[in-house]
C-alpha positions in Angstrom: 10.7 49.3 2.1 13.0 49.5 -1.1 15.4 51.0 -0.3 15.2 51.3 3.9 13.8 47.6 4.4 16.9 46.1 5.7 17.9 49.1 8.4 14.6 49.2 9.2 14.6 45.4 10.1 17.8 46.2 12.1 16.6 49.3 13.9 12.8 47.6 14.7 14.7 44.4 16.5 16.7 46.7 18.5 14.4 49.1 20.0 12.0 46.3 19.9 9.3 47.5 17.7 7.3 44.5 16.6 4.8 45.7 14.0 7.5 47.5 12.3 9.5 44.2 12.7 7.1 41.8 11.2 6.2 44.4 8.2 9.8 44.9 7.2 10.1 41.0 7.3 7.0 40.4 5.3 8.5 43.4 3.0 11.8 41.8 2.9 10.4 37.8 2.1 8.6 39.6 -1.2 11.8 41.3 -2.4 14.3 38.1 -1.9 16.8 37.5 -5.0 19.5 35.1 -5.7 21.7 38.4 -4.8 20.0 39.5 -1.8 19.7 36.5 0.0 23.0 35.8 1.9 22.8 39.5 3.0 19.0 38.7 4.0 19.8 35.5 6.0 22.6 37.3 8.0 20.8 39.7 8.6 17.7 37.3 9.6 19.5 35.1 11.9 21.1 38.9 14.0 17.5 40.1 14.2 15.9 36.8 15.9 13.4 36.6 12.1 12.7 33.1 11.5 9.9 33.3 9.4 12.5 35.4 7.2 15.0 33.1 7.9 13.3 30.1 6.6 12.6 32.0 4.0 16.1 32.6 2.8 17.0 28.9 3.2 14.5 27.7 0.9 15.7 30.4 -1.9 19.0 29.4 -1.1 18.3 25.3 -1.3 16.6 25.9 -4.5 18.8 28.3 -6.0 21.9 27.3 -4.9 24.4 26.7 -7.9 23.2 30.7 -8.7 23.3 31.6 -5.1 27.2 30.4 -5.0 28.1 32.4 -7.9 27.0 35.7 -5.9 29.7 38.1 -4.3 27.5 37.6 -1.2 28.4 33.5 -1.2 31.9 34.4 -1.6 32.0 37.0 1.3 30.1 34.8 3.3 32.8 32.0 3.1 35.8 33.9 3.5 34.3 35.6 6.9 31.9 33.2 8.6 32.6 30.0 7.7 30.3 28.6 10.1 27.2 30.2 8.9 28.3 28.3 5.7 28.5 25.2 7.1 24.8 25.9 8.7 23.5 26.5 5.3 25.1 23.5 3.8 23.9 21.3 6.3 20.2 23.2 5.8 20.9 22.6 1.9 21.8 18.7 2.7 18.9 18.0 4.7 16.5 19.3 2.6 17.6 17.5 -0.6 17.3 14.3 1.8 13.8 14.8 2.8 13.2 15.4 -1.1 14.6 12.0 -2.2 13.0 10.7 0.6 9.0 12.1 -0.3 10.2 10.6 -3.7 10.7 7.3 -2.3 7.7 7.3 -0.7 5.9 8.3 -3.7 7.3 5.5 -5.5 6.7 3.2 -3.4 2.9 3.9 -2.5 3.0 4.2 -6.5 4.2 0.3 -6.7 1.2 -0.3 -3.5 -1.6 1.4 -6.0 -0.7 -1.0 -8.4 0.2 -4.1 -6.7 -3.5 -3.0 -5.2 -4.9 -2.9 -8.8 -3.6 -6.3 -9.8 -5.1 -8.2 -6.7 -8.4 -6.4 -7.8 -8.5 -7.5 -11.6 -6.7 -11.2 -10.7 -10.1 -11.7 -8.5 -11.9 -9.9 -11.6 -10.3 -12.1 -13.7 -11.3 -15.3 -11.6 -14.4 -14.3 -10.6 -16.4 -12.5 -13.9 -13.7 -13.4 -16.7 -12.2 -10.7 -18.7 -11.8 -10.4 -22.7 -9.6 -13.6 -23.4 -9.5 -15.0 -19.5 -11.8 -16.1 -17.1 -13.5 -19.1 -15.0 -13.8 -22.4 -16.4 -18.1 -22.5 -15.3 -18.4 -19.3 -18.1 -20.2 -19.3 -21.0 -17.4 -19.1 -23.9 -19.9 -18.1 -26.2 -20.3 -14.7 -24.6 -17.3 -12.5 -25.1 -16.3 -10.7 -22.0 -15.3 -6.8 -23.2 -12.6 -4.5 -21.5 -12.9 -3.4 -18.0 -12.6 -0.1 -16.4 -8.8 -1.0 -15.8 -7.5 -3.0 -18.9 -4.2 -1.7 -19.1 -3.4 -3.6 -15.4 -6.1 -6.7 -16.4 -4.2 -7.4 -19.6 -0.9 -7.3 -18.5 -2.0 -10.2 -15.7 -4.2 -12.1 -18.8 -0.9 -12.7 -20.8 0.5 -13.6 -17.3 -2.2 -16.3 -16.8 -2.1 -17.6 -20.6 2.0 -18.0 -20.1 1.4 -19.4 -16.9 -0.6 -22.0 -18.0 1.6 -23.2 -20.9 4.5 -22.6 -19.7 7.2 -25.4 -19.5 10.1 -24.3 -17.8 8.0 -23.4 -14.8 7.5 -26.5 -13.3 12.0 -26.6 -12.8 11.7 -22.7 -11.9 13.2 -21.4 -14.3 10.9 -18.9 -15.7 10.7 -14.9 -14.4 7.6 -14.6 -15.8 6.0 -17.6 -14.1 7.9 -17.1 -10.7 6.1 -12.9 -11.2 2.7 -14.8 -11.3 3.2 -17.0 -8.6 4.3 -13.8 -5.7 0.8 -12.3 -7.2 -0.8 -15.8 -6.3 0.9 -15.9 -3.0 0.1 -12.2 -2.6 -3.4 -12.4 -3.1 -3.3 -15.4 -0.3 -1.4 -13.2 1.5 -4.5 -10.7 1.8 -7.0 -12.6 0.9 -10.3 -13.0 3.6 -12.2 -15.9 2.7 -9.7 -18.4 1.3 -12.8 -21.0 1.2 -14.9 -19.1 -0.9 -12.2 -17.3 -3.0 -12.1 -18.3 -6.9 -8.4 -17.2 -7.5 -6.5 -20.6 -8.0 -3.9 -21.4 -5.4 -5.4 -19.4 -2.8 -6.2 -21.6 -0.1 -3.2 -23.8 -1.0 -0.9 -20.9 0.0 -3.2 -19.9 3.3 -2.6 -23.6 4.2 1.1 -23.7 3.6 1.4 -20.4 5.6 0.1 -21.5 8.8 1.4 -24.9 8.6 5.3 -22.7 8.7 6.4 -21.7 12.2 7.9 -18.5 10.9 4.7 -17.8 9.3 5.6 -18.6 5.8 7.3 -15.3 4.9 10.2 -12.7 5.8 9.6 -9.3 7.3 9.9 -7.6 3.7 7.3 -10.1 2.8 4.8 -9.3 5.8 5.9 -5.1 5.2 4.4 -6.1 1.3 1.3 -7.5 2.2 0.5 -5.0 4.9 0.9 -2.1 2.7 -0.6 -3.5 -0.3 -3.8 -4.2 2.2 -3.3 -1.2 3.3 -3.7 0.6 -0.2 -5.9 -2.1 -1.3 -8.4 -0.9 2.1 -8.0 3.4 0.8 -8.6 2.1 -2.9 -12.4 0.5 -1.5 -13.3 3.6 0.8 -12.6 5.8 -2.0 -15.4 4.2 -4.5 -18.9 5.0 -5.0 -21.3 3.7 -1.6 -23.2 1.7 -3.9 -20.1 -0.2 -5.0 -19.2 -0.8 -1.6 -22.5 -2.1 -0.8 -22.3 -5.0 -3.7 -22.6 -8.3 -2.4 -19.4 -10.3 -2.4 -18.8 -12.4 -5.4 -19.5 -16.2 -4.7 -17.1 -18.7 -4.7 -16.2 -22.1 -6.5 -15.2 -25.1 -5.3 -12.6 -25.9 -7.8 -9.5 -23.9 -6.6 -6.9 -25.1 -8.7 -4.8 -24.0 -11.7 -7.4 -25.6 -13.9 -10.6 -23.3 -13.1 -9.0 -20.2 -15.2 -9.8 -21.3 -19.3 -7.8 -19.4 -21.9 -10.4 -19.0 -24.5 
């Protein structure tokens, strides 16, 4: 298979001999090189070898800047420029579909997240965290760290500028405009509006159905369906005797005022 694998290839496709045909491909997929391939592929795409051919392209997407620097390459575009153009193409698509399963990633990345922070703002409302919680709890009792402080702190320095924050009430604060797309995003998701403890929440439930258009753009509606979406595989994938907790009760005093900074 050495040295023969290649004729053999050639003379098993022609006097149709499959089993000698699929072990000289198998023989020839382990024994691929930067230097072999472009012989390999030609010789792949005569004999009707897919499984070889596919092979070959994905040495040749991955290896490509070597692959051009082979006497192969450089036969290969002076005599068939269209097999070129066929493994350009190959090479162009692939490197698509990459960036585009790193997009992806990203993006169900920024879901996870966005999923997190809906969890520890109700966390926050609900049971109080370290430095921030509902107004009803006992200050005396300090609240430790939860399973997922590095998310819950970031939205407790949110909350503390938030609530002291001047420039807000004109708009003109990033920070406070950040907290108030979580706000709206929690609304956005949120179940049980009436018996939720995150401030705002039924304020923004009320303003969304009282809009014709539903209170939101189609990026908006793409957001909160996705973040549900992630926020729905984050819940399935906990312990069955978290999922069977009862829901937290509510509190009648929804706004701004019902988180204390302590």
């Amino acid at each position: 298979m050495e040295k023969f694998g290649i004729h053999l290839l050639a003379l098993a496709h022609v006097y149709s001999v499959p089993q000698l045909k699929q072990r000289c491909t198998r023989g020839l997929a382990q024994r691929l090189t930067v230097d072999n391939v472009v012989d390999v592929f030609q010789l792949a795409r005569l004999c009707n070898a897919p499984d070889l051919r596919l092979k070959c392209m994905k040495l040749l997407s991955n290896n490509f800047k070597a692959v051009a620097e082979t006497e192969g390459w450089k036969f290969l575009q002076n005599h068939d420029p269209y097999l070129e153009l066929e493994i350009l193409q190959f090479i162009d698509e692939a490197e698509s579909r990459r960036k585009m399963r790193r997009r992806r990633r990203e993006q169900q990345s920024l879901y996870i997240q966005l999923s997190e922070a809906m969890d520890c703002l109700e966390h926050i409302c609900s049971e109080g965290c370290t430095s921030v919680g509902p107004s009803d709890m006992d200050l005396s009792k300090h609240k430790g760290p939860c399973s997922k402080f590095s998310t819950c702190h970031g939205l407790q320095l949110l909350i503390k500028h938030f609530g002291t924050c001047m420039k807000r009430v004109n708009g003109g604060c990033l920070r406070c405009k950040r907290m108030w797309q979580l706000f709206r995003l929690h609304s956005s998701i949120c179940g049980q509006p009436d018996e939720c403890r995150v401030p705002l929440c039924r304020q923004f439930k009320l303003k969304a159905q009282q809009d014709p258009r539903g209170g939101s753009d189609e990026r908006w509606r793409l957001l909160v369906r996705k973040v549900a979406s992630a926020k729905a595989m984050s819940s399935l994938s906990l312990p069955k005797r978290k999922r069977e907790e009862e829901p937290r009760m509510g509190m009648d005093n929804r706004e701004m005022r019902s988180i204390k900074l302590y």
